[in-house]
C-alpha positions as CSV (number, residue, x, y, z in Angstrom):
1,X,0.0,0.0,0.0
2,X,2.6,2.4,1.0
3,X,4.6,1.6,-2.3
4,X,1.4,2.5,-4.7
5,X,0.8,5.7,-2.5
6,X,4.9,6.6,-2.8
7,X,4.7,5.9,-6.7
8,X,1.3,7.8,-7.7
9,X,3.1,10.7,-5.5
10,X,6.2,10.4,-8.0
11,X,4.2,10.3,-10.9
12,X,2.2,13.1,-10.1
13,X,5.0,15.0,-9.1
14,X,6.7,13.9,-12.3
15,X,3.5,15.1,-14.3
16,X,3.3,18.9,-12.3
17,X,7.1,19.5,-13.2
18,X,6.8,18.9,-16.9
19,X,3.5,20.8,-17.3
20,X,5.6,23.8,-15.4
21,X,8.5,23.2,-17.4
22,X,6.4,23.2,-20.7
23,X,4.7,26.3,-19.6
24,X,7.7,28.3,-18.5
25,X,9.4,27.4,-22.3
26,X,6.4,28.8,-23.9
27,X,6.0,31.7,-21.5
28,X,9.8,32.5,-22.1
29,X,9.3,32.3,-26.2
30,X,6.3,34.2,-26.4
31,X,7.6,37.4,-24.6
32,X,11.4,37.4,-26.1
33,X,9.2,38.8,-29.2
34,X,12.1,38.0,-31.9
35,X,11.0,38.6,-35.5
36,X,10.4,35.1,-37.0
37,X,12.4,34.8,-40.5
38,X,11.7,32.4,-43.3
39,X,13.0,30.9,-46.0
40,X,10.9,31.5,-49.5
41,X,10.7,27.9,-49.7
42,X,9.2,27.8,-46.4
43,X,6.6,30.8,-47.5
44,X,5.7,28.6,-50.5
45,X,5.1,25.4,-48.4
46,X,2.7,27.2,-46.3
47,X,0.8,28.0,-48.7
48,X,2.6,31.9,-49.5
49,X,4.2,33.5,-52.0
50,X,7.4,34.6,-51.3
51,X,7.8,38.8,-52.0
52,X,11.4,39.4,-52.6
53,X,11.4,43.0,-53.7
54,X,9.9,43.9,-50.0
55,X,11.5,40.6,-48.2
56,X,7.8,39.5,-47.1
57,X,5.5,36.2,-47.5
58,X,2.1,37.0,-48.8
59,X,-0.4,34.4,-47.6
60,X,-0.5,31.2,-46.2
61,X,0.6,29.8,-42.7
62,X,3.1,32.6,-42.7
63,X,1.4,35.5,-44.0
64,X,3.5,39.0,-43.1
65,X,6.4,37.2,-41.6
66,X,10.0,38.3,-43.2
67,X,12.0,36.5,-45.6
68,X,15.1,35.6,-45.0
C-alpha cells in the first residue's frame, strides 16, 4: 500500500514539473518577441508567395512574416 501511495506521489510529481517546465518554455518564447524569418521555400510550403522586392511572404501559414 505504501509503495502504490509513494509511486502515484512520484508520478504526479513527475506530471506537475513537466507541465511547469512546458509552460515556463512557452511563456519564455512568447515574450522574447524576436521577429520570425523564413526561407521563400518555407513561404511557398505554407501556402505563400514569397515577395522578394519587399523581403515578405504574402499568404499562407506565414502571411506577413520576413523573408530571410
Amino acid at each position: 500500500m505504501r509503495i502504490r501511495r509513494s509511486l502515484a506521489a512520484v508520478a504526479a510529481t513527475a506530471a506537475l514539473a513537466g507541465l511547469g517546465l512546458s509552460g515556463a518554455a512557452t511563456a519564455t518564447a512568447a515574450t522574447h518577441g524576436a521577429p520570425s524569418y523564413v526561407t521563400p521555400s518555407e513561404c511557398k510550403q505554407g501556402g505563400g508567395t514569397a515577395d522578394l522586392t519587399a523581403n515578405v511572404c504574402k499568404g499562407g501559414t506565414h502571411d506577413g512574416e520576413q523573408i530571410d
